[in-house]
DOFIPA-775403 format. One record per atom (N, C-alpha, C): residue number from 1; residue in one letter; atom name; x, y, z. Coordinates in steps of 0.001 Angstrom, whole numbers, plus 500000, padded with zeros to 6 digits. Layout:
BEGIN
{NUM,"a","CA",{X,Y,Z}}
...
This chain:
BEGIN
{1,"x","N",{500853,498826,500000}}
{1,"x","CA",{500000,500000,500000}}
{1,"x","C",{500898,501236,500000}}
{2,"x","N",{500809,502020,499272}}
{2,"x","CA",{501584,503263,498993}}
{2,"x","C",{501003,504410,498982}}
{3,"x","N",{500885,505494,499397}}
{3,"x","CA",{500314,506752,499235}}
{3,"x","C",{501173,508038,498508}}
{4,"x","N",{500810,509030,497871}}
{4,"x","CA",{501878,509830,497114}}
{4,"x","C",{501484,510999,497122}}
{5,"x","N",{501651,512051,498115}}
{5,"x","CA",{500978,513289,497633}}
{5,"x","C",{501859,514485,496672}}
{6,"x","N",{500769,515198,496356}}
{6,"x","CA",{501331,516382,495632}}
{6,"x","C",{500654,517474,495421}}
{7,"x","N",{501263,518206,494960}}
{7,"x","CA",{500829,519504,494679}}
{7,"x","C",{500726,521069,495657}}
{8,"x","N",{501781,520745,496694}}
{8,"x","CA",{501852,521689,497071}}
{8,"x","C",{503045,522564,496635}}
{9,"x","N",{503102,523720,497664}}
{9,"x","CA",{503998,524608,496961}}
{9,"x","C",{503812,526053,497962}}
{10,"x","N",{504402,527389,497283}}
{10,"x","CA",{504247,528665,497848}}
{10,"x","C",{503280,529361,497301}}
{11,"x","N",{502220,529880,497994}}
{11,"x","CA",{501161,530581,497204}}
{11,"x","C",{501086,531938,498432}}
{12,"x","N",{500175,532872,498029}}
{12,"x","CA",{500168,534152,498688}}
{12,"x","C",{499105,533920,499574}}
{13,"x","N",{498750,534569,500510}}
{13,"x","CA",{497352,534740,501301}}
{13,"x","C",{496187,534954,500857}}
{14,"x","N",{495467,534326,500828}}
{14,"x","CA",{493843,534511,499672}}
{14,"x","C",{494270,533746,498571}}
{15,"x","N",{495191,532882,498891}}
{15,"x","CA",{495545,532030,497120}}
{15,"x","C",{495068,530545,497513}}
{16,"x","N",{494867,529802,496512}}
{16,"x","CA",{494141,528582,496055}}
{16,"x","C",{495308,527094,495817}}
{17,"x","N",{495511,526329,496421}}
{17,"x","CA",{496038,524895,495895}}
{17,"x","C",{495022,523624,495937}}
{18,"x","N",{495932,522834,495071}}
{18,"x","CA",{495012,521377,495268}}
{18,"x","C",{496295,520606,495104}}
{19,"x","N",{495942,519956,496197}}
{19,"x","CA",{496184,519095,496463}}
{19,"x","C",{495841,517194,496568}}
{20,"x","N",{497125,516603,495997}}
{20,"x","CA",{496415,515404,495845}}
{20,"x","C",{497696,514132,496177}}
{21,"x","N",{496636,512747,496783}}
{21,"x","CA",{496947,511947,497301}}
{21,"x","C",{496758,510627,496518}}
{22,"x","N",{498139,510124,495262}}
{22,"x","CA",{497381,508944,494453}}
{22,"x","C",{497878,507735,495628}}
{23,"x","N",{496914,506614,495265}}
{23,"x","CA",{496902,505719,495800}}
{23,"x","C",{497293,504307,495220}}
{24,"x","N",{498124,503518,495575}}
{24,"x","CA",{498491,502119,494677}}
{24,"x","C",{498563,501004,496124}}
{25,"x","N",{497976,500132,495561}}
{25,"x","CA",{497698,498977,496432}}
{25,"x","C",{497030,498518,496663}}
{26,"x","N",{495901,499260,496832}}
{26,"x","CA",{494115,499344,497202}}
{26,"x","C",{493710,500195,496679}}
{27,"x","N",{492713,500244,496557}}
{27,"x","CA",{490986,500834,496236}}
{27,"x","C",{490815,501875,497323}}
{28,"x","N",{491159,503298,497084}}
{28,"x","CA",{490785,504285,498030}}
{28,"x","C",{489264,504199,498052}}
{29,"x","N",{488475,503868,496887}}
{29,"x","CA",{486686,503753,497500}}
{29,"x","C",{486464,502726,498495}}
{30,"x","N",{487425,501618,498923}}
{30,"x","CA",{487021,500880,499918}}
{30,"x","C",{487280,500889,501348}}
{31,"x","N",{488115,502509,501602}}
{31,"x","CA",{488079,503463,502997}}
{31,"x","C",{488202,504577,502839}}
{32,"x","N",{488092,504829,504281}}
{32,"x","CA",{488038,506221,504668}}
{32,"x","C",{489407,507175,505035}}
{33,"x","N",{489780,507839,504055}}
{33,"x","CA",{490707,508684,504254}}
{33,"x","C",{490721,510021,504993}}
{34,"x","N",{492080,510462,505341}}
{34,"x","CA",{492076,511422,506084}}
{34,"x","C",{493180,512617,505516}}
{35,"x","N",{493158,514145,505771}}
{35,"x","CA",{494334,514373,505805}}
{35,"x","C",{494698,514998,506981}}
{36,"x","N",{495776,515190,507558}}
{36,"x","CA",{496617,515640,507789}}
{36,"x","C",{497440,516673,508338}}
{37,"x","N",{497819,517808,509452}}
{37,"x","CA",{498757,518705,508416}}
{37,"x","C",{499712,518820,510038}}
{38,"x","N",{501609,519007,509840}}
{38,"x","CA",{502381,519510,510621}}
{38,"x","C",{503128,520748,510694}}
{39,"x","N",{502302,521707,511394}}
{39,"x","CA",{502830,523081,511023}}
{39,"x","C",{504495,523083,511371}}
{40,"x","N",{505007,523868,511052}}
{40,"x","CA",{506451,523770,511460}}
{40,"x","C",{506716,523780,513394}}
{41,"x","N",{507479,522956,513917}}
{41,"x","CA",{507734,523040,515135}}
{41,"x","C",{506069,522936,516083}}
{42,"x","N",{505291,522136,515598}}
{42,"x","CA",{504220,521732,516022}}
{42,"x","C",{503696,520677,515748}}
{43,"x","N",{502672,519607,516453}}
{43,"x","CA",{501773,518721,516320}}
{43,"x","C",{501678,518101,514974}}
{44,"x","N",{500744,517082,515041}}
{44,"x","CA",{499940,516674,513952}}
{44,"x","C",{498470,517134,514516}}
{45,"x","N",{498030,517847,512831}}
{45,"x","CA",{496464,518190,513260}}
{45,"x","C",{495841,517719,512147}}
{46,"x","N",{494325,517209,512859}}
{46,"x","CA",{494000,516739,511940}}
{46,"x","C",{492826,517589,511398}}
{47,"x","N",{492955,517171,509665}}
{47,"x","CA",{492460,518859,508845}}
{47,"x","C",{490909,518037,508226}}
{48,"x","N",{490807,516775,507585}}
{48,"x","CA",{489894,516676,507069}}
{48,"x","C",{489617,514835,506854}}
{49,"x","N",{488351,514647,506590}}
{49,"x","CA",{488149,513330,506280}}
{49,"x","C",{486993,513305,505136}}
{50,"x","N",{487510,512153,504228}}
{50,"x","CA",{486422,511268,503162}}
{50,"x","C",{486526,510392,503675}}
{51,"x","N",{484773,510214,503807}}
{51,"x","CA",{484605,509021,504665}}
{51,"x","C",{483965,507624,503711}}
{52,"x","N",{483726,506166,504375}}
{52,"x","CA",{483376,505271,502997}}
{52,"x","C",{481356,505938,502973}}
{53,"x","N",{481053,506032,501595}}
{53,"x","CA",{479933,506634,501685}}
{53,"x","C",{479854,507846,501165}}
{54,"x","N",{481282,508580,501460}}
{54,"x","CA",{481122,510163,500461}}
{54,"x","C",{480823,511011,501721}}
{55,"x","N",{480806,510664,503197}}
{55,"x","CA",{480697,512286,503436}}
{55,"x","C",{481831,512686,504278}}
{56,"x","N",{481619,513782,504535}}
{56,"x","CA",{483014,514539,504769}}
{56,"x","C",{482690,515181,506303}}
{57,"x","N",{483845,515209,506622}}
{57,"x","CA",{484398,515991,507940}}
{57,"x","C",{485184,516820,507741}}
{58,"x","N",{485551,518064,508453}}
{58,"x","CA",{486192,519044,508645}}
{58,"x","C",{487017,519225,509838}}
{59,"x","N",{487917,519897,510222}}
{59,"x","CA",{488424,520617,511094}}
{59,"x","C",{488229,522242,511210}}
{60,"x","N",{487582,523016,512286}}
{60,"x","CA",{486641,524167,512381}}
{60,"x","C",{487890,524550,511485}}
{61,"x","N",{489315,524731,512219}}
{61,"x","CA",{490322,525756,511320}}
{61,"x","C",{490072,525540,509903}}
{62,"x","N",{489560,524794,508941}}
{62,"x","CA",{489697,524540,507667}}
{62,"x","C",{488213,524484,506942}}
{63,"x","N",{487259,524816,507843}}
{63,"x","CA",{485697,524565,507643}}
{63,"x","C",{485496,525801,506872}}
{64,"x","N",{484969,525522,505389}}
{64,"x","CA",{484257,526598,504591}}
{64,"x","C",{485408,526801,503404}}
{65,"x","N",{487113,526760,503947}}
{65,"x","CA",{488213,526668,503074}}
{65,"x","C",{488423,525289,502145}}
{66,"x","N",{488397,524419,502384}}
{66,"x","CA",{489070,523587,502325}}
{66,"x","C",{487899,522206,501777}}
{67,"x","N",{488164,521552,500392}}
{67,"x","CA",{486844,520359,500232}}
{67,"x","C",{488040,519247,500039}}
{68,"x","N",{487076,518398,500592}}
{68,"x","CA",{488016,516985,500283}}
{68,"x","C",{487189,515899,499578}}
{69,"x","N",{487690,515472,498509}}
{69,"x","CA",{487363,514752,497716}}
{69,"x","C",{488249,513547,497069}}
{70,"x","N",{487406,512764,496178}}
{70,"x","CA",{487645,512086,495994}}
{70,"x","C",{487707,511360,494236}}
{71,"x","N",{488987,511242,493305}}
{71,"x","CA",{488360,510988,492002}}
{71,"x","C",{489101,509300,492300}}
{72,"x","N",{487938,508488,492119}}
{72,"x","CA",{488063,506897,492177}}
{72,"x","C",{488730,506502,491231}}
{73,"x","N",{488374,507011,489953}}
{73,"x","CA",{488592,506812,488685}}
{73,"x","C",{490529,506774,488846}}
{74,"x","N",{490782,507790,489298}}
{74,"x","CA",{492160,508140,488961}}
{74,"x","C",{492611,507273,490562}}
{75,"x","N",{492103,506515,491490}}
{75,"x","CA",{492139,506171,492705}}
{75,"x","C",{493500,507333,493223}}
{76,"x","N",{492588,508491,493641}}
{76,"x","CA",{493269,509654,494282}}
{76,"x","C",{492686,510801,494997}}
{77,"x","N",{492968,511068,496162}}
{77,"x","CA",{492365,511316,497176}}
{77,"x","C",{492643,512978,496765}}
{78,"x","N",{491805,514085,496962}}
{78,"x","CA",{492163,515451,496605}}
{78,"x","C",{491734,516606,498004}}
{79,"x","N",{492133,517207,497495}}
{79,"x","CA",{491968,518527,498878}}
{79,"x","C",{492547,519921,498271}}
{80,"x","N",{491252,520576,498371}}
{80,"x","CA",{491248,521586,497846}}
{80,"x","C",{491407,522394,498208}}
{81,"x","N",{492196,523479,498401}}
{81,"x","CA",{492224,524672,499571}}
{81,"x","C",{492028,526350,499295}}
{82,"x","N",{491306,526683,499850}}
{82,"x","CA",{491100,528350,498997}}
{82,"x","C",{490918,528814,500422}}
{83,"x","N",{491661,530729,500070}}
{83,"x","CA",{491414,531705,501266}}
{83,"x","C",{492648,531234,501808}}
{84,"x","N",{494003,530808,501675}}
{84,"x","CA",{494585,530203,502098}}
{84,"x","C",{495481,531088,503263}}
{85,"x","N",{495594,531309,504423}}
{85,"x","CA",{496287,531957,505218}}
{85,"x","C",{497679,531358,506018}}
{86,"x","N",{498294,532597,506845}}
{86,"x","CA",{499800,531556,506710}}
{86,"x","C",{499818,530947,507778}}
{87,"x","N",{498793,530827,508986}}
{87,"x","CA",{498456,529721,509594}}
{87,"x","C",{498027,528210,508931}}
{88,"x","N",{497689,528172,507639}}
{88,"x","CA",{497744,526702,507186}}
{88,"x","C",{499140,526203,505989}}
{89,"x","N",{499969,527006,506497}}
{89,"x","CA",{501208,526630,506528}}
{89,"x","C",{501859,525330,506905}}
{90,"x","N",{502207,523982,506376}}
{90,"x","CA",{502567,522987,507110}}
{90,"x","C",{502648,521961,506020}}
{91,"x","N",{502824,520789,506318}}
{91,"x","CA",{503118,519884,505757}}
{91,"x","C",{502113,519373,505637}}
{92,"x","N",{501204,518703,504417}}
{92,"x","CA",{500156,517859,504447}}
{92,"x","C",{500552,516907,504092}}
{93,"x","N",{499698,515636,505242}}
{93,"x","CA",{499935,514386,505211}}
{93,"x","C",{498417,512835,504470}}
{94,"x","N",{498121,512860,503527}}
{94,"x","CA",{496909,511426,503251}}
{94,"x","C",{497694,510652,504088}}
{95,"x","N",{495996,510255,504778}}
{95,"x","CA",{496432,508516,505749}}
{95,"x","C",{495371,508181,505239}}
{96,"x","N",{495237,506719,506099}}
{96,"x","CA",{494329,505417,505978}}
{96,"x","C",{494190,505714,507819}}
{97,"x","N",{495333,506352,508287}}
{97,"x","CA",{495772,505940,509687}}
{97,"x","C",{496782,504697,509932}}
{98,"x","N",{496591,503764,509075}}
{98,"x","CA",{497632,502816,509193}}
{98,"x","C",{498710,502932,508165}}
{99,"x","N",{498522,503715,507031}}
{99,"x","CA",{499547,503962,506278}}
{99,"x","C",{499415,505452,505990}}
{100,"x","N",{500254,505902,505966}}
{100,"x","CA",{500780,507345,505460}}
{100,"x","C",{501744,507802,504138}}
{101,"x","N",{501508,508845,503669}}
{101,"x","CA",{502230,509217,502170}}
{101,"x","C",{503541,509674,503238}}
{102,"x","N",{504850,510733,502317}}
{102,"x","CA",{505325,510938,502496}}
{102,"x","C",{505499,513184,503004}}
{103,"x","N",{504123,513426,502489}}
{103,"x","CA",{503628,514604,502704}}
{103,"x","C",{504155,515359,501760}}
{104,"x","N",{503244,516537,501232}}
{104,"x","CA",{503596,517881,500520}}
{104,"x","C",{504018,518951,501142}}
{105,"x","N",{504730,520282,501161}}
{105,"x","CA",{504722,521046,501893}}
{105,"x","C",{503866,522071,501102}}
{106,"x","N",{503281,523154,502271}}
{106,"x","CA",{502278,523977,501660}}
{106,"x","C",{502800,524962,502560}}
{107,"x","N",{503589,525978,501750}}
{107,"x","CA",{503920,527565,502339}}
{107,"x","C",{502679,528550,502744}}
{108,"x","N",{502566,529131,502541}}
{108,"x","CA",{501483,530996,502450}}
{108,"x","C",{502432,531720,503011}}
{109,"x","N",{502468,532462,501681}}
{109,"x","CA",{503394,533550,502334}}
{109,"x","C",{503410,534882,501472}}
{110,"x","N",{503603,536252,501485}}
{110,"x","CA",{503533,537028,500518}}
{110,"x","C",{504698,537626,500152}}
């Protein structure tokens, strides 16, 4: 089971990424994924969930910013982020919980 994310990078405050988590090994439609995020010199927090079934959870910090989805087709987990401020600065991590990618980093900065 392998996880692979991407697509992060440096964007400005009020700027937009997506982010994405392909999957090889399994069938991301047959759980529930999560992401992630380690701000620098802090925790793991957890930002969002696709659950089996299609619905979603949030974390308040990321509620209204942030959709998490899912394209089966491409078996790859996505996360979308807009309004982006430099408190969500950090490393994003896709789990299963039992397996983890290797994480993207996601700047904000102007």
């Amino acid at each position: 089971l392998q996880l692979v994310e991407s697509g992060g990078g440096l964007v400005q405050p009020g700027g937009s990424l997506r982010l994405s988590c392909a999957a090889s090994g399994f069938s991301l439609i047959n759980y529930s994924m999560s992401w992630v995020r380690q701000a620098p010199g802090k925790g793991f927090e957890w930002v969002a969930d696709l659950n089996l079934g299609g619905s979603t959870s949030y974390a308040d910090s990321v509620k209204g910013r942030f959709i998490v989805s899912g394209d089966f087709a491409e078996n790859t987990l996505v996360l979308d982020l807009k309004s982006l401020i430099a408190e969500d600065t950090a490393v994003y991590y896709c789990t299963t919980w039992s397996n983890w990618g290797q994480g993207t980093q996601v700047t904000v900065s102007s």
